[in-house]
N, C-alpha and C positions, 0 to 999 in steps of 0.2 A: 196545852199552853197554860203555863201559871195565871193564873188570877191577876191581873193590873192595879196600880197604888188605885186609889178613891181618888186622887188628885187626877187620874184621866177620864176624859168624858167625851166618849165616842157616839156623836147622834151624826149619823152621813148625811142628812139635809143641812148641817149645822157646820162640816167640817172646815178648816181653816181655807181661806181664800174663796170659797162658794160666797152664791147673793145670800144665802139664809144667814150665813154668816155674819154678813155685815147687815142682815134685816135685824137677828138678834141684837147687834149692838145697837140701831135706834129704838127697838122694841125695849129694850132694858133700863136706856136713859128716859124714855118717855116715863116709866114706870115708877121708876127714883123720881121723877118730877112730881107725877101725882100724889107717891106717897110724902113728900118731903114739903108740898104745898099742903096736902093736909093735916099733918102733923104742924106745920109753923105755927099756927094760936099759941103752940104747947112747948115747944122744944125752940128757945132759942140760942145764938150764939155757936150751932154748930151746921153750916148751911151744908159739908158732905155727906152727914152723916146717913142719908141712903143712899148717895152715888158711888160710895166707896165698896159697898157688896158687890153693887150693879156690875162697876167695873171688873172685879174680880170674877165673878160668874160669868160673865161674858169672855174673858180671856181664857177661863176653864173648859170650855165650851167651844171654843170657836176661835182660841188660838190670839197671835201678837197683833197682828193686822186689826181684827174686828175690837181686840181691848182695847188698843189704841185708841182705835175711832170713837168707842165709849168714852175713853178718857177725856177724848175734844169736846164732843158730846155734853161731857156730866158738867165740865168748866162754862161751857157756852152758857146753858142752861142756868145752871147757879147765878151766874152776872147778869143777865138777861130777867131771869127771873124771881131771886133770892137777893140778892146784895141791889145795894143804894148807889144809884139811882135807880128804879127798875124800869123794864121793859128798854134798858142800851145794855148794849155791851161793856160801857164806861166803869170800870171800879177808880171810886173817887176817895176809896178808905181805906188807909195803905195798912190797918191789920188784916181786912178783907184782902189785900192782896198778898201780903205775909198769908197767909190762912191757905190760899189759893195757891201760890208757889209750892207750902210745904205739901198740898194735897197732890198736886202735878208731881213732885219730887219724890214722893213716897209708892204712889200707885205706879209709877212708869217703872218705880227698879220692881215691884210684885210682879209687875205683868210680863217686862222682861227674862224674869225667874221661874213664870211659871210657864213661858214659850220654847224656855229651855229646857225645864221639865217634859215637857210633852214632844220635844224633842229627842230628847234620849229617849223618853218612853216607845215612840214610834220604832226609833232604831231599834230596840231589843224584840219590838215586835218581829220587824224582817230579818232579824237572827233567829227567832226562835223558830218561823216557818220554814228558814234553808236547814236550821238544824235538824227539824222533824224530816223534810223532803230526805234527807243523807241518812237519817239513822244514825246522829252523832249520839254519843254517849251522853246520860244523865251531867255527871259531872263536867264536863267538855262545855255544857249548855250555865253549869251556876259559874262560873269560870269565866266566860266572860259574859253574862248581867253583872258579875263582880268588877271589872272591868270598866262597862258603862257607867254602873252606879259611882264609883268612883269619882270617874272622870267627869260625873256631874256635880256632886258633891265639890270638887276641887274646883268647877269652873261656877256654882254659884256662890261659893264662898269668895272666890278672887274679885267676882263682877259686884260684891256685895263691898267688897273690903276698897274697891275702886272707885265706886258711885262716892262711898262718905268722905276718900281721900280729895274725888275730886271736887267736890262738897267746899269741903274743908278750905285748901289749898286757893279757888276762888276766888272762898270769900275773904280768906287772907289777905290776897293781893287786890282785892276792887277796892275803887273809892266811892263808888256809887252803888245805887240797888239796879240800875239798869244797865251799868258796865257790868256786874256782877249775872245777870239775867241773860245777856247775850254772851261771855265767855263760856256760862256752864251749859248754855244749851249748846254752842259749837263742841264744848268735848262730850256732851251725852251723845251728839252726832257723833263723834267718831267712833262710838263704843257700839255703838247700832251699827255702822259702819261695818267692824270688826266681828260684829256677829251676825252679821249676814252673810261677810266670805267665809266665816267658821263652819256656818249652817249649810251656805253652797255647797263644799269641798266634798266630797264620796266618800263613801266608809273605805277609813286607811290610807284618805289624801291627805295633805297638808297644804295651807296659804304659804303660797311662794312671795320674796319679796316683792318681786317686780310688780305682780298685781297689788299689793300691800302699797307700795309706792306710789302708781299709779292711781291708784285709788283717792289719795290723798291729794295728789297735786289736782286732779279730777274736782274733788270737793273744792279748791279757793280756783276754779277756773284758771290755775296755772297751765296753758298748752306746750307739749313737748313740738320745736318746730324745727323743720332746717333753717339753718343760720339764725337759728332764735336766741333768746337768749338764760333759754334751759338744755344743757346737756348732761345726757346718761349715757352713762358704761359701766355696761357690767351683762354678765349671763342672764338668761331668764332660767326661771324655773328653780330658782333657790328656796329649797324649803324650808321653812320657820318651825320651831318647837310650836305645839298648841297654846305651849304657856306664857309662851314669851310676845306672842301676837298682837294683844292690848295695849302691853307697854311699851313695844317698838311704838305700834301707832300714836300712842300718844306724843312718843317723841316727834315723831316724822311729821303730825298734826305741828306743832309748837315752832320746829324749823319752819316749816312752810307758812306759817301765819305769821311769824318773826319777817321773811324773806317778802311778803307780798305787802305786811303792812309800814314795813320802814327799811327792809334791805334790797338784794339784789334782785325780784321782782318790781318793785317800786321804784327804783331810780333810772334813769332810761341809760345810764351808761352800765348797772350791773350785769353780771351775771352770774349765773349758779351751772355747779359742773357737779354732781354726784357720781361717783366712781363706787364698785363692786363687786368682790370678789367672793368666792368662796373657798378656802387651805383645810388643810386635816392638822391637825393638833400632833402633839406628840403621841398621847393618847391615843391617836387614831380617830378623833371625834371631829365633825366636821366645825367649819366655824367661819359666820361670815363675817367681811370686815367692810365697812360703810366708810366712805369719804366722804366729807360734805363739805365745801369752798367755793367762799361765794366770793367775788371780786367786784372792782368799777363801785363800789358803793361807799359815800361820804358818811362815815361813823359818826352818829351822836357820840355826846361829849357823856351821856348818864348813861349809855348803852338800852335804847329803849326796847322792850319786849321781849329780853330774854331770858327774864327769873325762871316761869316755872319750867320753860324749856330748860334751861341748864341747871335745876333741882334734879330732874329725873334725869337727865346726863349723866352728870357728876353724882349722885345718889344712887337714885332708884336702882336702874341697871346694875351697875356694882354689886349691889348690896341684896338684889335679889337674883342674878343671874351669872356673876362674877365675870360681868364683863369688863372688857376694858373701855375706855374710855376717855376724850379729851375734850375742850370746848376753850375757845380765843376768840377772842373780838381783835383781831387781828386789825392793820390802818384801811385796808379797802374791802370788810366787811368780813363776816364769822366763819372760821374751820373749826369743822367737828368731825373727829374722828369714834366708832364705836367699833367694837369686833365683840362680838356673842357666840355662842354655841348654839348651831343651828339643827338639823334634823339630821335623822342618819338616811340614809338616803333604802338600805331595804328596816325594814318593820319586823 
């Protein structure tokens, strides 16, 4: 077997989801505290500056789970013990908490990047042992590590190009720093979301929508019921490009927080009907096409909560996937229609 990046760090007492695991992540933050309380005479004005290693060695180490837990860890610690007032939890000093947002904002997409890392890395490990078991060829084996490496490269470039869009986009639309605090954490949730039915799936699966959809209404406690006032139709088991799985979510996040926070979830006469199909192209290429009409719902007069959902409607999609696309604020609440190119159904 070829030699492993330096970026993977295989200690078996240590590996991801084990108690070492997450013993290393208090063992790491307590560490960062000692050295960062002893250093304070000296170094002021940069209260993460040892938790932000800590964190990263620990995700290297011991995977998304245990960094994370570092990350809570290294924030607790700092307010508790670094920032004013100390020994509370309270930050009373809103660059401390600017400070704090950007440290949480920057270390969760590292950690994320590097779970993905050590995720492909694992997978090439279980290729390269069925490839020895077979006696596949030399080249047969660089073929596909070329393959994986790829398909990592493409997916932490997109989840990197994701984070600062959704960054961005935001803080565009907030009026406040705490309207702005609770929208970006619900779309970092859906991206976590999204990469954990990515990371579920089997080598050579794909996220189908149906669980993609579910998933989401799942998340704002939307229930599918009889005689409710959510219905679906459409097949199960439609499978999604790898690529196109984030963006759908985001969209499908956006309708359904539109839907529960002022449309047909929230009014007691709406309702939402989502319809779904899957056609072949002329092409031959498969392609699904998404209904989404929502009725019984009394329409504001400004149309509230539907910007950044119908940015990536009308935009996004288009313009990265060539799909088609609609969105109307129609009199008894919003139809959107989407049709994408979805997977080929063999590999």
């Amino acid at each position: 077997m070829e030699r492993l990046p330096l970026i993977y760090i295989d200690v078996p007492a240590l590996r991801p989801g084990t108690i070492g695991a997450y013993a290393l992540a208090f063992v790491s933050a307590g560490v960062a505290v000692a050295l960062r309380l002893a250093i304070d005479p000296y170094v002021v004005g940069v209260p993460y500056v040892t938790f932000f290693p800590a964190v990263i060695i620990t995700a290297l180490v011991s995977g998304l789970g245990a960094g994370l837990l570092c990350l809570v860890l290294s924030v607790g610690a700092v307010a508790f013990f670094m920032l004013p007032p100390r020994f509370s939890f309270h930050i009373e000093n809103l660059h401390d908490v600017l400070i704090t947002l950007l440290f949480v904002l920057v270390t969760f997409s590292i950690v994320v990047i590097i779970a993905g890392m050590r995720f492909a890395i694992e997978r090439y490990r279980e290729l390269s042992h069925k490839l020895e078991q077979h006696e596949v060829a030399l080249c047969e084996r660089e073929e596909r590590l070329a393959v994986v490496v790829a398909e990592l490269q493409h997916r932490t470039r997109n989840l990197i190009s994701v984070v600062g869009t959704i960054a961005d986009n935001t803080l565009r639309t907030s009026s406040t720093f705490d309207d702005f605090k609770v929208r970006y954490r619900d779309r970092l949730e859906v991206l976590g979301r999204v990469q954990g039915l990515l990371f579920r799936t089997k080598e050579g699966g794909r996220v189908t929508f149906d669980e993609l959809l579910n998933s989401e209404l799942a998340a704002q406690c939307a229930r599918v019921e009889e005689n409710g006032s959510i219905i679906l139709e459409g097949p199960k088991g439609v499978r999604l490009r790898s690529g196109t799985v984030q963006m759908l979510a985001m969209v499908l996040h956006e309708l359904v927080t539109n839907a529960v926070k002022y449309g047909a979830l929230k009014q007691p006469n709406g309702h939402l009907t989502i319809r779904w199909q899957e056609t072949s192209a002329e092409s031959g290429e498969p392609w699904l096409h998404l209904d989404w009409k929502e009725s019984g719902v009394e329409m504001p007069p400004s149309g509230a909560g539907t910007g950044q959902g119908r940015e990536l409607i009308e935009r996004a999609l288009p313009y990265q996937f060539g799909a088609e696309t609609t969105f109307a604020l129609q009199a008894d609440g919003v139809h959107c229609t989407i049709s994408l190119p979805a997977s080929e159904h063999e590999l």
